[in-house]
C-alpha positions as CSV (number, residue, x, y, z in Angstrom):
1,X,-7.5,-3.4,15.2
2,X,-9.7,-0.7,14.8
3,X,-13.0,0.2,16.4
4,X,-16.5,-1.3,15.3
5,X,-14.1,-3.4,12.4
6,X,-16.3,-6.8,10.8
7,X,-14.6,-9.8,11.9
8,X,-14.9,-13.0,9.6
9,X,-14.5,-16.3,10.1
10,X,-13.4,-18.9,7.9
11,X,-17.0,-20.6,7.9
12,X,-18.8,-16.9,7.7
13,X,-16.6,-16.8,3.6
14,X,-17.5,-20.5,3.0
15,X,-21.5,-19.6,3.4
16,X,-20.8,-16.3,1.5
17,X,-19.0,-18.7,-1.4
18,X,-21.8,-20.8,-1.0
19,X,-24.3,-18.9,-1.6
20,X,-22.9,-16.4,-4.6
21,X,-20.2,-19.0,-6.0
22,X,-21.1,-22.2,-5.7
23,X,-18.4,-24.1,-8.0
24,X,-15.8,-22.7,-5.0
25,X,-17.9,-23.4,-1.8
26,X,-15.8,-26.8,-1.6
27,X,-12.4,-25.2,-2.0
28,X,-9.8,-25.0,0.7
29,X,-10.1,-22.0,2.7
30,X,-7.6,-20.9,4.6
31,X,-7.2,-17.2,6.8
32,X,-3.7,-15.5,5.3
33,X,-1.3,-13.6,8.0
34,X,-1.1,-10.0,6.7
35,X,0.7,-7.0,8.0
36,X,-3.1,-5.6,6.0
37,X,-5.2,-3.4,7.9
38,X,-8.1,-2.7,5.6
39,X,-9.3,-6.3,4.9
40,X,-9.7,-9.8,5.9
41,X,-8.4,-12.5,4.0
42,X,-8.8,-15.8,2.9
43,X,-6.8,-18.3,0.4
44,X,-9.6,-20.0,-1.3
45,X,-7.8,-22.8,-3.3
46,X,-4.6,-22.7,-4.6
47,X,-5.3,-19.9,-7.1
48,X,-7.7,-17.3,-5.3
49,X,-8.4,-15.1,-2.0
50,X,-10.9,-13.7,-1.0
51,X,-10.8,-10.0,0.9
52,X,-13.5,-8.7,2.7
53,X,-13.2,-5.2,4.2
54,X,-13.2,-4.6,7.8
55,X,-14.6,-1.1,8.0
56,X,-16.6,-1.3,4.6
57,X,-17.2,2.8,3.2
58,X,-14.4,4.1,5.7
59,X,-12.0,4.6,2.2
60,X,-12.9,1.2,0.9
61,X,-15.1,0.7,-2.1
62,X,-14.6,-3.0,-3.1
63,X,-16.1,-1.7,-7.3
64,X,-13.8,0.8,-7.5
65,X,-11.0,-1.3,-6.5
66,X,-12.0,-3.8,-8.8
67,X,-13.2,-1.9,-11.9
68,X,-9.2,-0.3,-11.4
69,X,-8.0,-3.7,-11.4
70,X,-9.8,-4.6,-14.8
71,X,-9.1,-1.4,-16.5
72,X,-4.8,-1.9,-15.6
73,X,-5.0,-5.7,-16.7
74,X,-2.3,-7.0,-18.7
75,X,-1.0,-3.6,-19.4
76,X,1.6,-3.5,-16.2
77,X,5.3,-5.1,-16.4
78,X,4.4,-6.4,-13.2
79,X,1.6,-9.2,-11.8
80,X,-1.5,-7.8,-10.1
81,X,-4.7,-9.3,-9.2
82,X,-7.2,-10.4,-11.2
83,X,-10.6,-9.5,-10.4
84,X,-12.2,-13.0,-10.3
85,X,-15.9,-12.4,-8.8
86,X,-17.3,-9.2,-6.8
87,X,-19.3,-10.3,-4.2
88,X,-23.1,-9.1,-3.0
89,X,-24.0,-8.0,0.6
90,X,-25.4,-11.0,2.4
91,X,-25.7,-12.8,5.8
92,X,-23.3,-13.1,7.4
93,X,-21.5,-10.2,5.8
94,X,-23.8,-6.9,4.6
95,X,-21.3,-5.3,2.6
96,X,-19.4,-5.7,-0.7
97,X,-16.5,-8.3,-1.3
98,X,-14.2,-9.8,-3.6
99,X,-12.3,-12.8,-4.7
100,X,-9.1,-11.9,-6.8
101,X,-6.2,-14.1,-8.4
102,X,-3.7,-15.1,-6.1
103,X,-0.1,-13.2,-6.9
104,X,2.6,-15.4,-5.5
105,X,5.5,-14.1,-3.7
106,X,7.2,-12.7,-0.6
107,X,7.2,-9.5,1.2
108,X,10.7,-7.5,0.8
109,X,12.4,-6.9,4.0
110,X,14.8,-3.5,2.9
111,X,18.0,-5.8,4.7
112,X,17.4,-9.2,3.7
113,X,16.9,-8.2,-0.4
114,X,18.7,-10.5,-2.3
115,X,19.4,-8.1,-5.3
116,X,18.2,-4.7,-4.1
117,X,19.3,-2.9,-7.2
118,X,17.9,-5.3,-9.5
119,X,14.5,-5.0,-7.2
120,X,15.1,-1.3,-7.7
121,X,14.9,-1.3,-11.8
122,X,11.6,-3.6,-11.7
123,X,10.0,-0.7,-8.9
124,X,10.7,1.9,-11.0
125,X,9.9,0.1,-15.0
126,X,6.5,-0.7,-12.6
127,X,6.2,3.2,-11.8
128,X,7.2,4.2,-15.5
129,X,4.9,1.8,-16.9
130,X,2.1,2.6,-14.9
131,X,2.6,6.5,-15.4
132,X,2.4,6.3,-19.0
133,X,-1.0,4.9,-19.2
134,X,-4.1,7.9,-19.8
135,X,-5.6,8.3,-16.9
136,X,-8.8,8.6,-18.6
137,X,-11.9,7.4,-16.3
138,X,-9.7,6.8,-13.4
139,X,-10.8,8.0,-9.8
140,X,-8.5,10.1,-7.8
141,X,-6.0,9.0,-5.6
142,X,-6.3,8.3,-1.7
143,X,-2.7,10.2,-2.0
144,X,-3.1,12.4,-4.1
145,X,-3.1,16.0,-3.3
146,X,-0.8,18.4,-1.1
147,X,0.4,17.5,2.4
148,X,-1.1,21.0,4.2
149,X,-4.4,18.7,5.1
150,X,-2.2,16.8,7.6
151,X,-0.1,19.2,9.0
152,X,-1.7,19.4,12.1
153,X,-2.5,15.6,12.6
154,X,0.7,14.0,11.5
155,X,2.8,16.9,14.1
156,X,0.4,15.0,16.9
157,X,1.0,11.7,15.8
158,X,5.0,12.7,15.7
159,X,4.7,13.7,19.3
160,X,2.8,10.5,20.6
161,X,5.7,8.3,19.1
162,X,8.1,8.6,22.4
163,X,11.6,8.8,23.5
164,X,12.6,6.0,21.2
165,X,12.4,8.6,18.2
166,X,14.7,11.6,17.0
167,X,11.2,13.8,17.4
168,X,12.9,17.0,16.1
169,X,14.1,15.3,13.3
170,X,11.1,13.9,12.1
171,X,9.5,17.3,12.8
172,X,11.8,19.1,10.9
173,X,11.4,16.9,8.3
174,X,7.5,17.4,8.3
175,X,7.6,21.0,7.9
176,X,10.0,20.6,5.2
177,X,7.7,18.6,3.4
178,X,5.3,21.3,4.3
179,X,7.5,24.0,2.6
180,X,8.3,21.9,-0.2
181,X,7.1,23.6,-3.8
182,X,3.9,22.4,-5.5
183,X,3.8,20.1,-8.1
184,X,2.8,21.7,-11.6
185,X,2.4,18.8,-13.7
186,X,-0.2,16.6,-14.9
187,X,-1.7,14.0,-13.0
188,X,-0.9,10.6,-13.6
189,X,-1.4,6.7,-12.3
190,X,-0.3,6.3,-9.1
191,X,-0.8,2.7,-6.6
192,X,-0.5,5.7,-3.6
193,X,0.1,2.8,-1.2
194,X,3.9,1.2,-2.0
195,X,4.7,0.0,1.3
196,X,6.2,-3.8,2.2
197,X,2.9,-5.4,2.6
198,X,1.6,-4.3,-1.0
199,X,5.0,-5.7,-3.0
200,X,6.1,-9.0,-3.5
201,X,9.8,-10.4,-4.6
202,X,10.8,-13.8,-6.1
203,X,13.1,-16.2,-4.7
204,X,15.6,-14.0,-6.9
205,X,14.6,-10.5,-4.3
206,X,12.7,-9.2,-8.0
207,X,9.7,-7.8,-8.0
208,X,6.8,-10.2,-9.0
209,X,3.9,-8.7,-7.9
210,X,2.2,-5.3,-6.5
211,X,-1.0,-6.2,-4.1
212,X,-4.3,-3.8,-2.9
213,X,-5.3,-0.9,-5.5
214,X,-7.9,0.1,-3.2
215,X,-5.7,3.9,-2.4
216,X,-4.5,3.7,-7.0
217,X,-6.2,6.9,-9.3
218,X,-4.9,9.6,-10.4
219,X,-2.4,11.7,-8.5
220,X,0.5,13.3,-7.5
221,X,3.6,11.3,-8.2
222,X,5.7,12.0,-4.8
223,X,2.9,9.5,-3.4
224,X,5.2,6.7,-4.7
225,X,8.0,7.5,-2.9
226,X,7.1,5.8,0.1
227,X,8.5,2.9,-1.2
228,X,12.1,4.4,-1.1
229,X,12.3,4.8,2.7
230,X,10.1,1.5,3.4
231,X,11.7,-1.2,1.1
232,X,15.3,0.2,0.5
233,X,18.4,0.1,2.3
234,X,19.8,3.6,2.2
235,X,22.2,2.8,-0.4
236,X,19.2,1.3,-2.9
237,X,17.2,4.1,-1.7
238,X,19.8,6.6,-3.4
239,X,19.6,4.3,-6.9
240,X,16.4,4.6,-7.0
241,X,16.1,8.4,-6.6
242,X,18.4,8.5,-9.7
243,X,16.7,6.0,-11.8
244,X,13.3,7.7,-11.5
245,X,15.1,11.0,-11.7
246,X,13.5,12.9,-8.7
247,X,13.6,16.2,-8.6
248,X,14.7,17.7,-5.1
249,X,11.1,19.0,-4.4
250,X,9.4,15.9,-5.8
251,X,11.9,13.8,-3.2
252,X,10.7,15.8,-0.1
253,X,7.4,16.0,-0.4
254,X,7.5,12.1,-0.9
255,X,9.6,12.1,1.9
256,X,7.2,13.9,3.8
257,X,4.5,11.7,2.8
258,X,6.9,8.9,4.1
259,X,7.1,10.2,7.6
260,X,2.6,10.9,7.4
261,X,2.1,7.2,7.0
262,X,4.7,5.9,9.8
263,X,3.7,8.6,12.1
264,X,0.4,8.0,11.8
265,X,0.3,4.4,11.5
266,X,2.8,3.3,14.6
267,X,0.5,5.0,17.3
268,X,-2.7,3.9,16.1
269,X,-1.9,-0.1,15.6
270,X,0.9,-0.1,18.4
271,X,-1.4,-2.5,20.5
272,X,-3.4,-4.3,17.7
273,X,-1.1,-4.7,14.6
274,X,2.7,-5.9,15.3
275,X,3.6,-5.9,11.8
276,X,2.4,-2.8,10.8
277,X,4.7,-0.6,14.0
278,X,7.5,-3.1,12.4
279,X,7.2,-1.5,9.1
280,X,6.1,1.8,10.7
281,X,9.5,2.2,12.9
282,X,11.3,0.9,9.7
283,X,10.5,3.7,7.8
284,X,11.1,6.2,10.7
285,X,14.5,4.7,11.5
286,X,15.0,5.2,7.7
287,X,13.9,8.4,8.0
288,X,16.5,9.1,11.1
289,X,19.0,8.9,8.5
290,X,18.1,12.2,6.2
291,X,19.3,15.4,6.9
292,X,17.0,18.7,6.1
């Protein structure tokens, strides 16, 4: 999936276990299917999983993501992960790890949510929640800042998606994003990373749980609205605009940040990541639908 990545096997976590954590060397240990491309992962027991990055330092830092993880605990609507163990470099793996809590729960698919409005209210309590907390110590954002660092890579990655795409569209919507005034507020908590593979729904369709920190700090709210075009049918997509009250520059410079990931993501993991171009041409279809 990506160039010079760590691969680990099942027996590579049990020596790791076995030689940090003993008491959970004998679980079960099991690879999980992800849509995930920053880290491996393994159900270890019926309460745990491990996650070991594959391109350790390339915008992965396992302590941060955990001492974020320990300083939100119990103060979220919604369940994350605990951080159960950090892990030291060893043979067979030189680099940082961790074993969290496992969240339970299914990925939302935007046309197969059982209660998409109700799924909107949870999001956006999540969001409010999560906002009101002092950011305090927190680190910055991987989303955080203005969109004019991308400009140029995100119109190249619009033009290697093909035929199969309204390409002037999407464009259009880029440098509207581009155009779009600054925000002037103060920073707040942001997850920077609310795409399908990061959420998880009940057998209701309502949010139970919201996965991978590693991207969270403080930030620039219009990060968020990735989830709008990448979990939400267009008419859910419009409730949740109101419920979080989005301003009209707010909404397109999320939406521009909405079309960065996709574009950039779909060429990239077109040949190595099947889930990830689902979700990716998801969004952009969604994306089809806007007008500027």
């Amino acid at each position: 999936m990506h160039p010079h990545q760590i691969d680990v096997t099942t027996a590579d976590v049990r020596r790791l276990l076995g030689q940090q954590f003993p008491e959970w060397a004998e679980l079960p240990i099991e690879p999980v299917p992800s849509y995930g491309t920053t880290n491996a992962m393994f159900r270890v027991g019926d309460d745990m999983v491990a996650r070991l990055p594959f391109i350790p330092g390339d915008g992965v830092d396992v302590r941060a993501e955990a001492a974020t993880l320990e300083r939100l605990h119990g103060r979220l609507p919604t369940a994350i992960p605990r951080v159960c163990a950090v892990g030291e470099p060893a043979t067979p793996y030189p680099y940082s790890w961790s074993v969290l809590s496992w969240v339970p729960g299914e990925m939302p698919v935007p046309e197969h949510l059982r209660d998409p409005e109700g799924f909107v209210d949870d999001l956006v309590g999540f969001l409010e929640r999560l906002r009101a907390l002092a950011t305090g110590a927190a680190p910055r954002a991987q989303r955080s800042g203005p969109l004019a660092p991308l400009a140029e890579p995100v119109a190249g990655a619009i033009d290697e998606l093909g035929d199969d795409f309204d390409l002037p569209l999407l464009h259009a919507l880029w440098h509207d994003a581009l155009a779009a005034p600054a925000w002037h507020g103060s920073p707040v908590w942001v997850h920077a990373d609310l795409l399908p593979s990061n959420l998880l729904v009940d057998e209701q369709g309502r949010l139970c749980g919201v996965l991978d920190w590693a991207a969270a700090g403080w930030g620039e709210p219009s990060c968020e609205l990735l989830a709008a075009w990448n979990v939400f049918p267009a008419a859910a997509r419009e409730v949740f605009r109101d419920r979080l009250d989005v301003d009209d520059a707010q909404w397109r410079r999320g939406r521009g940040w909405a079309v960065a990931q996709a574009a950039l993501a779909l060429p990239y993991y077109r040949n190595t990541n099947p889930g990830m171009v689902e979700m990716a041409t998801r969004a952009l279809r969604a994306l089809e639908q806007e007008s500027v």
